[in-house]
Each structure stands twice: as structure tokens, then as C-alpha cells.
PDB file of N, CA, C and O in Angstrom, chain B, residues numbered from 101:
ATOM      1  N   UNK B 101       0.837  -1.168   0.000  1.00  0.00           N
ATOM      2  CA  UNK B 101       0.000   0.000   0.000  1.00  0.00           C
ATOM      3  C   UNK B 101       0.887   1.237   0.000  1.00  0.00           C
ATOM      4  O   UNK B 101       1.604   1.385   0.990  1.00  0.00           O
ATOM      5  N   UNK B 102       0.936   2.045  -0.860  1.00  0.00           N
ATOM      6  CA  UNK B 102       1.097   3.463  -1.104  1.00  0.00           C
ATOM      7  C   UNK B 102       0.409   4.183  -0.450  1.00  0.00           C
ATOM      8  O   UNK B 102      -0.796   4.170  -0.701  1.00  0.00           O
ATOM      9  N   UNK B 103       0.981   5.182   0.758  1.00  0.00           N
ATOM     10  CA  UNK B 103       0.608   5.968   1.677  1.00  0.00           C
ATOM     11  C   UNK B 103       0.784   7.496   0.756  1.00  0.00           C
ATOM     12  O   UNK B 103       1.786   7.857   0.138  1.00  0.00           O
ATOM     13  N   UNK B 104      -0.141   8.010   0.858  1.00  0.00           N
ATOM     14  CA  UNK B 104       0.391   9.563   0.731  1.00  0.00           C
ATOM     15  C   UNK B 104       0.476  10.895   1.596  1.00  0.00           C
ATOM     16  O   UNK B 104      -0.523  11.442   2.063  1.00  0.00           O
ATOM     17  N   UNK B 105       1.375  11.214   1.709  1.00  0.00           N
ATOM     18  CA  UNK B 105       1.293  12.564   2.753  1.00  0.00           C
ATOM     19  C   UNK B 105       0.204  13.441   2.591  1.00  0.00           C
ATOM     20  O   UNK B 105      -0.244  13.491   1.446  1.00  0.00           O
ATOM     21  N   UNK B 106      -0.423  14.257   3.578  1.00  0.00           N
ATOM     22  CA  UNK B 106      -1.230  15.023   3.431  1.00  0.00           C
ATOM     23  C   UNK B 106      -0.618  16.983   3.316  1.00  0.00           C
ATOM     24  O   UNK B 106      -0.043  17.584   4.224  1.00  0.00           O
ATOM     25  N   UNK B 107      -0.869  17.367   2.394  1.00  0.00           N
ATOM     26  CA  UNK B 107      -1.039  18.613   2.575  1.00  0.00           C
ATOM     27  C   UNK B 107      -1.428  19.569   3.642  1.00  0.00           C
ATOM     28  O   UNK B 107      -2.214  18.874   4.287  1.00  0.00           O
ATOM     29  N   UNK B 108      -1.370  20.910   4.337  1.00  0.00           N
ATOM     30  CA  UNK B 108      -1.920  21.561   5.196  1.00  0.00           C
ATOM     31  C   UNK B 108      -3.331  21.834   4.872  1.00  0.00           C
ATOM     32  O   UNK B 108      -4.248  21.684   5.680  1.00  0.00           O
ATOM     33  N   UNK B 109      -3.426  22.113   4.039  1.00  0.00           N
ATOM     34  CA  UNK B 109      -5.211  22.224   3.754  1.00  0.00           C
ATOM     35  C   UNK B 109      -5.990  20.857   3.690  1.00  0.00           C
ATOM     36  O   UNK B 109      -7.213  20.944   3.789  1.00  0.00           O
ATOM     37  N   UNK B 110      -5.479  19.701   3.549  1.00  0.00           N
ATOM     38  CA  UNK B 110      -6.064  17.854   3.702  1.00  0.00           C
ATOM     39  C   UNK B 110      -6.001  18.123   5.311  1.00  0.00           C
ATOM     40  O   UNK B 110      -7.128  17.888   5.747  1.00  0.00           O
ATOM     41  N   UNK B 111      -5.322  18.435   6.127  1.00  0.00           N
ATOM     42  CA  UNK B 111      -5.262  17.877   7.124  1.00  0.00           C
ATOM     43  C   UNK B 111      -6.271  18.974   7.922  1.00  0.00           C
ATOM     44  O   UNK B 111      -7.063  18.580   8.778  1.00  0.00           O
ATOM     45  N   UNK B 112      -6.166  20.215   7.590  1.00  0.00           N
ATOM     46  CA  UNK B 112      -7.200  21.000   7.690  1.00  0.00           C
ATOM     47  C   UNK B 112      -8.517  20.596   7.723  1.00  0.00           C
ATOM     48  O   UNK B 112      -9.194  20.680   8.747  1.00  0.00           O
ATOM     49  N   UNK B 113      -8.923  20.168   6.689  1.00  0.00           N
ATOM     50  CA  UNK B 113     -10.205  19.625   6.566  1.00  0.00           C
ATOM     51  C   UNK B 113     -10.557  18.316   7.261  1.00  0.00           C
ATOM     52  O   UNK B 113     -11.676  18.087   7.722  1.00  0.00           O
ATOM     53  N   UNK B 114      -9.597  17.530   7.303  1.00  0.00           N
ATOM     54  CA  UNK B 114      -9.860  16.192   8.525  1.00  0.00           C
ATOM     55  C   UNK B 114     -10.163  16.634   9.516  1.00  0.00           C
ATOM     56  O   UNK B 114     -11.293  16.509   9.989  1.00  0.00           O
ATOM     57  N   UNK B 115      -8.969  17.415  10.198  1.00  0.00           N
ATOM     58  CA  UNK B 115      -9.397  17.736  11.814  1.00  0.00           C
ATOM     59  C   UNK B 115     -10.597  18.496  11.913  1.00  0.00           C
ATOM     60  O   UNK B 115     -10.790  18.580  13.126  1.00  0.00           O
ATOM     61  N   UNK B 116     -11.678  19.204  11.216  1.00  0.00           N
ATOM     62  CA  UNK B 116     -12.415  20.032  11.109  1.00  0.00           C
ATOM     63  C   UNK B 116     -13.546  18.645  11.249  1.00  0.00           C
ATOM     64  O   UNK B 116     -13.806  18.161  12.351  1.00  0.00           O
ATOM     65  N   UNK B 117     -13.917  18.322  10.451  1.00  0.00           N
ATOM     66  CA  UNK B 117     -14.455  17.013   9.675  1.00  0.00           C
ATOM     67  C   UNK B 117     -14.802  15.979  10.283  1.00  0.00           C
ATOM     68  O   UNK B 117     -15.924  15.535  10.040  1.00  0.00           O
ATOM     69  N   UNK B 118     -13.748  15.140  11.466  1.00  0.00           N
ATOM     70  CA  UNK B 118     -13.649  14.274  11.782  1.00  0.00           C
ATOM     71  C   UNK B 118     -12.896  14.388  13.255  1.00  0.00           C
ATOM     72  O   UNK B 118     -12.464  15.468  13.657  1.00  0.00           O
ATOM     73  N   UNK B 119     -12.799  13.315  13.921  1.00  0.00           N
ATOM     74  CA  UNK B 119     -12.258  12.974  14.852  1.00  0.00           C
ATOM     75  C   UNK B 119     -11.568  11.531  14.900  1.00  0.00           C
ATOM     76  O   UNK B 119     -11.850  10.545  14.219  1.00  0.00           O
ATOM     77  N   UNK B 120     -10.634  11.664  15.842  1.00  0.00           N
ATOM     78  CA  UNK B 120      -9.514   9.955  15.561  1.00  0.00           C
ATOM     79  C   UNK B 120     -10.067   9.046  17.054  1.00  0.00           C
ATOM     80  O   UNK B 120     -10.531   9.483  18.107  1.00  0.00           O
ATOM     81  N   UNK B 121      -9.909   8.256  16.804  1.00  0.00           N
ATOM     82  CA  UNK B 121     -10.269   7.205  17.923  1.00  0.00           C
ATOM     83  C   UNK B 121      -9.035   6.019  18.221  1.00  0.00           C
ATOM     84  O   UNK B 121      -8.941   5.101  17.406  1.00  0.00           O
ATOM     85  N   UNK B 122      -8.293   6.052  19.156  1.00  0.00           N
ATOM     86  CA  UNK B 122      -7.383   4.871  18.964  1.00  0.00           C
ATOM     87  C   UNK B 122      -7.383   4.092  20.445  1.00  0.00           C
ATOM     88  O   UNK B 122      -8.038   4.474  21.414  1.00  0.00           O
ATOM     89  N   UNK B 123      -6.539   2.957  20.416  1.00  0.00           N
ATOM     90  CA  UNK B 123      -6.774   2.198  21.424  1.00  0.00           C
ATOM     91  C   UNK B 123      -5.471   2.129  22.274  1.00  0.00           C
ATOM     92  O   UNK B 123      -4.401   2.326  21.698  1.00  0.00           O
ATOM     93  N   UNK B 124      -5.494   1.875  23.549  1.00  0.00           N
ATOM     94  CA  UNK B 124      -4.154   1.606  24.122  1.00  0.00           C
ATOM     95  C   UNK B 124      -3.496   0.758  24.045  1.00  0.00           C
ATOM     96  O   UNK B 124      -3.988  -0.259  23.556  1.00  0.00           O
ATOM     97  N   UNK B 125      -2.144   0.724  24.454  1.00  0.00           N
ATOM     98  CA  UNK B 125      -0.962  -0.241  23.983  1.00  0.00           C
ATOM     99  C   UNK B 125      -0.870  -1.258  25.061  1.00  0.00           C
ATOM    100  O   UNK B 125      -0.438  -2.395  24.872  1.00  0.00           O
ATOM    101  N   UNK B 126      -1.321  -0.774  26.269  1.00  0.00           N
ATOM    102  CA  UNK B 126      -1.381  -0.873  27.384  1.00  0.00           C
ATOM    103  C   UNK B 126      -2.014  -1.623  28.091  1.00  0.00           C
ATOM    104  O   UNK B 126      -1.603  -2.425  28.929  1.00  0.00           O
ATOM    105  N   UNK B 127      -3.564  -1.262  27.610  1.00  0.00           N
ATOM    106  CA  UNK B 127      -4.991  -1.412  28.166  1.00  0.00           C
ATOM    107  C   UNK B 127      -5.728  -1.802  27.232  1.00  0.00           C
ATOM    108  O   UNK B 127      -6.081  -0.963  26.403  1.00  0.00           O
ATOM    109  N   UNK B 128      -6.223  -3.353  27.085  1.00  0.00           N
ATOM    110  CA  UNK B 128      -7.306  -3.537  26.100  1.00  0.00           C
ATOM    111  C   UNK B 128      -8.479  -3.055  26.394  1.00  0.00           C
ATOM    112  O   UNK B 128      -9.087  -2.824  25.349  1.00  0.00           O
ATOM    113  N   UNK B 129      -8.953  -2.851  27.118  1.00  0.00           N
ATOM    114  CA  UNK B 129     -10.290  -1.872  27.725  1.00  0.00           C
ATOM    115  C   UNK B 129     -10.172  -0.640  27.786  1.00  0.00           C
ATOM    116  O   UNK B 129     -11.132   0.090  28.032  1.00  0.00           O
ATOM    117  N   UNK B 130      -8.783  -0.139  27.538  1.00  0.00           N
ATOM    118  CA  UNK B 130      -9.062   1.114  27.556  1.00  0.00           C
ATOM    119  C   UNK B 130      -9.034   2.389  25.931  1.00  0.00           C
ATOM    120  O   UNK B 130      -8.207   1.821  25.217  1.00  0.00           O
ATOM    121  N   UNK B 131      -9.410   3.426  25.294  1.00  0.00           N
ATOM    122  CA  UNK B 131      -9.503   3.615  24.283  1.00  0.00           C
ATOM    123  C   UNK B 131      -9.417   5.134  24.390  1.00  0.00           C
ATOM    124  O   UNK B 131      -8.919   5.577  25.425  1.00  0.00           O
ATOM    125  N   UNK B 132      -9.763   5.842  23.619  1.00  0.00           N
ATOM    126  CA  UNK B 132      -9.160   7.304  23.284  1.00  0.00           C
ATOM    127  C   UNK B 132      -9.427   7.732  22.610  1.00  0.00           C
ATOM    128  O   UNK B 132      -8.892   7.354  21.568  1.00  0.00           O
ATOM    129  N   UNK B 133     -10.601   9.050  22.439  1.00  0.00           N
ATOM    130  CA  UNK B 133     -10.979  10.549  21.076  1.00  0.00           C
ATOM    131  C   UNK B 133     -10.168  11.196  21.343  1.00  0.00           C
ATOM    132  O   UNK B 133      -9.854  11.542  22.481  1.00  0.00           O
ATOM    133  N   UNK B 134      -9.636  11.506  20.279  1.00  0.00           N
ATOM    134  CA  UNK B 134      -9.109  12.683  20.179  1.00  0.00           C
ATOM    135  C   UNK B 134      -9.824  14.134  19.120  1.00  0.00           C
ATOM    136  O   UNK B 134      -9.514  14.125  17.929  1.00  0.00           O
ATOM    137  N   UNK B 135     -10.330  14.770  19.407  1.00  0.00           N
ATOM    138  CA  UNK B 135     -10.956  16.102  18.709  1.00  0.00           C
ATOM    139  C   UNK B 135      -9.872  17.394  18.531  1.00  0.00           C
ATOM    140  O   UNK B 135      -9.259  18.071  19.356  1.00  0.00           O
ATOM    141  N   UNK B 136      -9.928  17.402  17.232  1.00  0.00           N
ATOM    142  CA  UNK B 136      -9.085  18.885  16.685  1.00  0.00           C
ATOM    143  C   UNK B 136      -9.695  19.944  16.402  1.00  0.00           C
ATOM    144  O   UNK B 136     -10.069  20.026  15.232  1.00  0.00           O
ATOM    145  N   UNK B 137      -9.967  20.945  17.197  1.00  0.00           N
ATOM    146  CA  UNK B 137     -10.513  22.636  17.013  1.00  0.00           C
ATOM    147  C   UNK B 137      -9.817  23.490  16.267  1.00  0.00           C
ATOM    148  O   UNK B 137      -8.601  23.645  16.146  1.00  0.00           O
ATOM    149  N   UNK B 138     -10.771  24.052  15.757  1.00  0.00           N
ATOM    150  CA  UNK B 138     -10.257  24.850  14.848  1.00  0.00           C
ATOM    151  C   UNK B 138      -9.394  25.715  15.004  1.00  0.00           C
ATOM    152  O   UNK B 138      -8.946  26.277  14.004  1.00  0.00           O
ATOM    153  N   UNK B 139      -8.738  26.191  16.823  1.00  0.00           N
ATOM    154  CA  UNK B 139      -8.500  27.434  17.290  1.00  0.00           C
ATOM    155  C   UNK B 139      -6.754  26.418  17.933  1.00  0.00           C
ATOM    156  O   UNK B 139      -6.359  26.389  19.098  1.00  0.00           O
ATOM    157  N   UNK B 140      -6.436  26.097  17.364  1.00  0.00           N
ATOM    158  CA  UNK B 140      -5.326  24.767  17.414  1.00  0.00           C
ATOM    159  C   UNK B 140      -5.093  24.361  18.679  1.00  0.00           C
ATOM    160  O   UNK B 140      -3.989  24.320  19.223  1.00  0.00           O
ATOM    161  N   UNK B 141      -6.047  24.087  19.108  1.00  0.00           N
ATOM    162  CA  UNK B 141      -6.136  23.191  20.480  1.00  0.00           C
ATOM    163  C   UNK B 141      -6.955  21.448  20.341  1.00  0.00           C
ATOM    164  O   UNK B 141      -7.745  21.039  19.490  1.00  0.00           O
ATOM    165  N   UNK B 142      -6.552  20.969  21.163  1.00  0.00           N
ATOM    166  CA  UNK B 142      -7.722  19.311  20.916  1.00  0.00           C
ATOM    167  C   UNK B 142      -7.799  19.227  21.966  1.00  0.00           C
ATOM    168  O   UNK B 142      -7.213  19.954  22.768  1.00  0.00           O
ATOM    169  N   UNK B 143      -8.698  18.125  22.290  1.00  0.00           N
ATOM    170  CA  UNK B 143      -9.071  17.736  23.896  1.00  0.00           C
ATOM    171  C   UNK B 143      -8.690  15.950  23.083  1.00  0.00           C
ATOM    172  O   UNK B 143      -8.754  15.645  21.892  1.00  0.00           O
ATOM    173  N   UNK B 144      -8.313  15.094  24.265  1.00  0.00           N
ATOM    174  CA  UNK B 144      -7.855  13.999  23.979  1.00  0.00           C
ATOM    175  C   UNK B 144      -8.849  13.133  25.425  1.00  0.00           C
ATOM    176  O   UNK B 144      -8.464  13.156  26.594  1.00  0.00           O
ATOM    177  N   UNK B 145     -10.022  12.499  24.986  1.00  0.00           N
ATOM    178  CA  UNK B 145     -10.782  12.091  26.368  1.00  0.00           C
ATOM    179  C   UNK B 145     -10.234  10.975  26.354  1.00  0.00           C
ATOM    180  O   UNK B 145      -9.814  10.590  25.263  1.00  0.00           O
ATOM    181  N   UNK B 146     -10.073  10.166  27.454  1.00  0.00           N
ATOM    182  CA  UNK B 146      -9.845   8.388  28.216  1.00  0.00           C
ATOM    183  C   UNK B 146     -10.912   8.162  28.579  1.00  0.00           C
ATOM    184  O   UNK B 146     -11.704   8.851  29.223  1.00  0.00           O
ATOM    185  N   UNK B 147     -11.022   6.549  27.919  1.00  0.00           N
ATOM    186  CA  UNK B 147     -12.610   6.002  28.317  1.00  0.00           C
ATOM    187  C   UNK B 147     -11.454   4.806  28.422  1.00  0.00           C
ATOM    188  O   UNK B 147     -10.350   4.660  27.898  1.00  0.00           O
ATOM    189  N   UNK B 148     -12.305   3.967  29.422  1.00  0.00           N
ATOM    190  CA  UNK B 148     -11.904   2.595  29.653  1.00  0.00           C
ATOM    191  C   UNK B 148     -13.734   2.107  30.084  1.00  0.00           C
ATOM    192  O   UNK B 148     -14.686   2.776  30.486  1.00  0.00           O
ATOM    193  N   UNK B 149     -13.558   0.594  29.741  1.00  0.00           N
ATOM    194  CA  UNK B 149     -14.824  -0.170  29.491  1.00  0.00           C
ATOM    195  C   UNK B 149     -16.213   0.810  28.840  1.00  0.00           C
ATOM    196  O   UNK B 149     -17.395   0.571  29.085  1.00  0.00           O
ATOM    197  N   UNK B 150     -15.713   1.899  28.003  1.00  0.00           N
ATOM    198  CA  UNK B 150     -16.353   2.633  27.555  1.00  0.00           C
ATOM    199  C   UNK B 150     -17.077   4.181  28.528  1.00  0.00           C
ATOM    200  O   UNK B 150     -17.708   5.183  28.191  1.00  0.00           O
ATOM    201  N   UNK B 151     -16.528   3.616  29.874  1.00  0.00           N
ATOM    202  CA  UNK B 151     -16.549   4.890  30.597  1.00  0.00           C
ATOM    203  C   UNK B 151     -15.678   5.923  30.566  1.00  0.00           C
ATOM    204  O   UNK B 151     -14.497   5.599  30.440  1.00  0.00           O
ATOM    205  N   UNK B 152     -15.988   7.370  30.666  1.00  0.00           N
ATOM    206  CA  UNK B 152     -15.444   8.276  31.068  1.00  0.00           C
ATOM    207  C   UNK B 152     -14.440   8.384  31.945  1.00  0.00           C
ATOM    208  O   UNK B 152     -14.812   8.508  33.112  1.00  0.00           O
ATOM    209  N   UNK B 153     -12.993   8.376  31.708  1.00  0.00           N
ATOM    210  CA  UNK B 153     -12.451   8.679  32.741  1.00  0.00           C
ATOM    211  C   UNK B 153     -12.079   9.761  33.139  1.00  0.00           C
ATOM    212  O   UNK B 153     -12.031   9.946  34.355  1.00  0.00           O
ATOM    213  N   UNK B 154     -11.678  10.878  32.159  1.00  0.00           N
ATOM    214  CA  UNK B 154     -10.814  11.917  32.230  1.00  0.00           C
ATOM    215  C   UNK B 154     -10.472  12.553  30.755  1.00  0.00           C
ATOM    216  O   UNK B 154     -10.495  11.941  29.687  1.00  0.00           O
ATOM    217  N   UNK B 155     -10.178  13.804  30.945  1.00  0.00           N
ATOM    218  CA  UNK B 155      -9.807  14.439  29.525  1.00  0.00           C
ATOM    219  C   UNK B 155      -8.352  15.378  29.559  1.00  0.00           C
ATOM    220  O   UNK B 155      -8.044  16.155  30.462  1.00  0.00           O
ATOM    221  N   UNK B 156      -7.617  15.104  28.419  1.00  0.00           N
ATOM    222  CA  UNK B 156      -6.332  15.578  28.689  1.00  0.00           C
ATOM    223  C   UNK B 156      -6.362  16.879  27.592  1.00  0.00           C
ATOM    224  O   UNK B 156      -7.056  16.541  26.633  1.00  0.00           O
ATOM    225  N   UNK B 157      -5.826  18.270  27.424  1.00  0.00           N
ATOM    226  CA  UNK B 157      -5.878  18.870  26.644  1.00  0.00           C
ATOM    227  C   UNK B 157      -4.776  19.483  26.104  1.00  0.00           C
ATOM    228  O   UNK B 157      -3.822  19.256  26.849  1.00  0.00           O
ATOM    229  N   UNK B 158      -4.439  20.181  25.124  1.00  0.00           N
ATOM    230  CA  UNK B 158      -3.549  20.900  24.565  1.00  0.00           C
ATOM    231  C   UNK B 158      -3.638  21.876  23.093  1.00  0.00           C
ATOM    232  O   UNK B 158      -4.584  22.512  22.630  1.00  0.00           O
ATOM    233  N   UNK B 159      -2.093  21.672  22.549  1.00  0.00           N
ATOM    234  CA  UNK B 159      -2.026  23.035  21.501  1.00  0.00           C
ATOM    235  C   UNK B 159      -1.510  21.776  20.452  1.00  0.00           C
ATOM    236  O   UNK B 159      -1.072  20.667  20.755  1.00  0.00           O
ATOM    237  N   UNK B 160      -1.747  22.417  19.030  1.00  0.00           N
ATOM    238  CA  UNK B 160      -1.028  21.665  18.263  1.00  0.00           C
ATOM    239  C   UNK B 160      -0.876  22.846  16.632  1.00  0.00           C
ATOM    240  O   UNK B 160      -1.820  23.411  16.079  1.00  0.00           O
ATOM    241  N   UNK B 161       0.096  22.884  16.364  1.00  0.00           N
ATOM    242  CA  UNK B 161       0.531  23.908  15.073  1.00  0.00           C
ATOM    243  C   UNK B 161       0.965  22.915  13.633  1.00  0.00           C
ATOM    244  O   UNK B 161       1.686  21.917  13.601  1.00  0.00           O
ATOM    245  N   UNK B 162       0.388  23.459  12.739  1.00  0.00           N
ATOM    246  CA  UNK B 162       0.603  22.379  11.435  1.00  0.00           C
ATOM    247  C   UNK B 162       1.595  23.162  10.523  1.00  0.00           C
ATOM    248  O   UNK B 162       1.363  24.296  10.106  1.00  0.00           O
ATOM    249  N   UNK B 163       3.079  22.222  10.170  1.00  0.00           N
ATOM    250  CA  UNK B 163       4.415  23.181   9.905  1.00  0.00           C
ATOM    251  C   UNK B 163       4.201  22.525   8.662  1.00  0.00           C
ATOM    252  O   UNK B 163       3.994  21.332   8.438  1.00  0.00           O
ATOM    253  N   UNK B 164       4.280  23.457   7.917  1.00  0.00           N
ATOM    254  CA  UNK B 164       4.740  22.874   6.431  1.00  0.00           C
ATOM    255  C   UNK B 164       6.189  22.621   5.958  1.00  0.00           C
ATOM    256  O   UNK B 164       7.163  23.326   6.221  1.00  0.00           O
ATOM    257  N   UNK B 165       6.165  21.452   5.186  1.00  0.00           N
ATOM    258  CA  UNK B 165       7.450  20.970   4.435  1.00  0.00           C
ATOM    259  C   UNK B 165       7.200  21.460   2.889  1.00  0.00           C
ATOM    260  O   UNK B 165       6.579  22.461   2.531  1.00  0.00           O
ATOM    261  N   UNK B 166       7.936  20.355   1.967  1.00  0.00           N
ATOM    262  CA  UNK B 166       7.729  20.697   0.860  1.00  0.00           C
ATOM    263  C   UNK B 166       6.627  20.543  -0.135  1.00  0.00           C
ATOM    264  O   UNK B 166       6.184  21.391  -0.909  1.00  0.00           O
ATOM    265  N   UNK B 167       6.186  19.010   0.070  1.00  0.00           N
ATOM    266  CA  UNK B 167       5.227  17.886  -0.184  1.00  0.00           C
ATOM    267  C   UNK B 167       4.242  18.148   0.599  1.00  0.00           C
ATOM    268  O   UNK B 167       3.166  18.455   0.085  1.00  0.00           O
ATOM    269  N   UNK B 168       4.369  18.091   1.989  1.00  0.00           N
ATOM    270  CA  UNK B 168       3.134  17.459   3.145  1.00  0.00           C
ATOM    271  C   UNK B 168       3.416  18.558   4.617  1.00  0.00           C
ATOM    272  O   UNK B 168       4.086  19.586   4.719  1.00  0.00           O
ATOM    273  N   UNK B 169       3.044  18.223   5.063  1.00  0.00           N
ATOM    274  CA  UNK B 169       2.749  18.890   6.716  1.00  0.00           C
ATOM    275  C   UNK B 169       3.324  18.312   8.055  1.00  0.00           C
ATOM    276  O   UNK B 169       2.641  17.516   8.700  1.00  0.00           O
ATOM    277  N   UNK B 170       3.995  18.520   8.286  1.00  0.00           N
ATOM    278  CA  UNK B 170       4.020  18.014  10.033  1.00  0.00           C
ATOM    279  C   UNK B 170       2.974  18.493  10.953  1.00  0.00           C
ATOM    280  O   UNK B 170       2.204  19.429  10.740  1.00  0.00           O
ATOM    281  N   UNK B 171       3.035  17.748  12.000  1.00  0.00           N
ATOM    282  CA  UNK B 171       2.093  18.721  13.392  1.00  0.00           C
ATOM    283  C   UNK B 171       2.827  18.293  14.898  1.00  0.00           C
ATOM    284  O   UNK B 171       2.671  17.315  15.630  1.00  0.00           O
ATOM    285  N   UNK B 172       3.438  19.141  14.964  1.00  0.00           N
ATOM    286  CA  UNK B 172       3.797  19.239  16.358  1.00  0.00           C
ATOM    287  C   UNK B 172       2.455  19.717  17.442  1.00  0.00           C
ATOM    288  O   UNK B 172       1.563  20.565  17.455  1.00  0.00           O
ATOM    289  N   UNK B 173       2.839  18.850  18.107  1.00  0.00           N
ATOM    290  CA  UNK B 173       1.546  18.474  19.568  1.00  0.00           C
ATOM    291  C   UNK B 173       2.336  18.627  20.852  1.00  0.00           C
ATOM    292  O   UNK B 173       3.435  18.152  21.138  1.00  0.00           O
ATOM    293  N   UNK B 174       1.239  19.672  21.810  1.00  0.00           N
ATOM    294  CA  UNK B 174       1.665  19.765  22.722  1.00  0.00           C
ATOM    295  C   UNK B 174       0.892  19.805  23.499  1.00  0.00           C
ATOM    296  O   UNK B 174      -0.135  20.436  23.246  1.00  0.00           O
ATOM    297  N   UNK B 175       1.069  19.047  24.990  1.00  0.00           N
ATOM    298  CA  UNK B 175      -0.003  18.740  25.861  1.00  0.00           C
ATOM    299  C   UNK B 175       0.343  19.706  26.558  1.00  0.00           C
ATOM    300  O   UNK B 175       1.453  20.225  26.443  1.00  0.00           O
ATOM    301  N   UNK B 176      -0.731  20.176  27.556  1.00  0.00           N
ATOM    302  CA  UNK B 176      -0.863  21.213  28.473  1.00  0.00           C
ATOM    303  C   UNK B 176      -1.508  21.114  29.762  1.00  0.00           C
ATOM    304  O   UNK B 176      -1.274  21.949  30.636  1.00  0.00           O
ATOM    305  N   UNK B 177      -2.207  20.270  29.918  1.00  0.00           N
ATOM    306  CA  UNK B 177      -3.053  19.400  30.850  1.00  0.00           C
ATOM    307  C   UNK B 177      -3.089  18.172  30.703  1.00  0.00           C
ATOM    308  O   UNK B 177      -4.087  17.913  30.030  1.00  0.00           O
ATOM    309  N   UNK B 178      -2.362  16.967  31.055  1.00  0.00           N
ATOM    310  CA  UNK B 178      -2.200  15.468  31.129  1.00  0.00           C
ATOM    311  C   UNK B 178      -3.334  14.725  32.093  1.00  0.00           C
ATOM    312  O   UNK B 178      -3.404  15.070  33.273  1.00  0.00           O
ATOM    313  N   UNK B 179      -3.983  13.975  31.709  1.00  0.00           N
ATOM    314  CA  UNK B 179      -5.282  13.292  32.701  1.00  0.00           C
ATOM    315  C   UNK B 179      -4.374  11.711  32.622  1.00  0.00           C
ATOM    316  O   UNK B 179      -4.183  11.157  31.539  1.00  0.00           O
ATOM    317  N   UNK B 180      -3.914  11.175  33.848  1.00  0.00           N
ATOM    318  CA  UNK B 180      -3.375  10.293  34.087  1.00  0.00           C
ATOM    319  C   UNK B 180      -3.631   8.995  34.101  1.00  0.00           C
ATOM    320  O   UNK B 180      -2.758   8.197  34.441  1.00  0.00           O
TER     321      UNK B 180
END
């Protein structure tokens, strides 16, 4: 499979668009939204057995390369 990088304006429109969901490495019960605002902040919530545990928040800035985009992420509030 051929991956392609995303552009700043692709990734723009995802985080607007959508939200990511992933699971822990850790914790099979436990799982993770992450939501991207438009105002370059996300909130990152912890659910385990589908409960609420806690929400962690921060900043994140999208750097352009030549091709595609980086995004440096930075937490600001960690929920443990």
C-alpha cells in the first residue's frame, strides 16, 4: 500500500471534519478521542470499558514541508 502525505489544507479539513479514535498499547479496555478545534487546540478524552475517565488537553501547530505537513503536539493538561 502506497501511503500519501497530506497537505496543510487535507489535514485542515480532517481535523475540522472528523475525529480519531485509537486504542491503548497498554490497556485492552481502555480507548481514546481525540478532537481537533479549529483554534489549534484538541481535547484527547480516556474512556476505559467505555466509561469516562478523564480528559487531557492541549495546543497543536501544522508546519509545512515541501510535499506534506508536520504537526507538532503539545499537551498542556495530562489526565493520568
Amino acid at each position: 500500500m502506497n501511503l500519501m502525505p497530506c497537505t496543510r489544507n487535507q489535514i485542515k479539513i480532517i481535523f475540522k471534519e472528523y475525529y480519531a479514535k485509537y486504542m491503548s498499547q497498554h490497556n485492552s479496555n481502555r480507548h481514546y478521542i481525540i478532537k481537533y478545534n479549529d483554534n489549534n487546540t484538541f481535547i484527547n478524552t480516556t474512556f476505559e470499558n467505555n466509561i469516562k475517565l478523564g480528559e487531557s488537553i492541549g495546543t497543536y501547530n501544522l508546519i509545512n514541508e515541501k510535499k506534506h505537513c508536520l504537526i507538532n503536539i503539545r499537551y498542556t493538561n495530562i489526565f493520568n
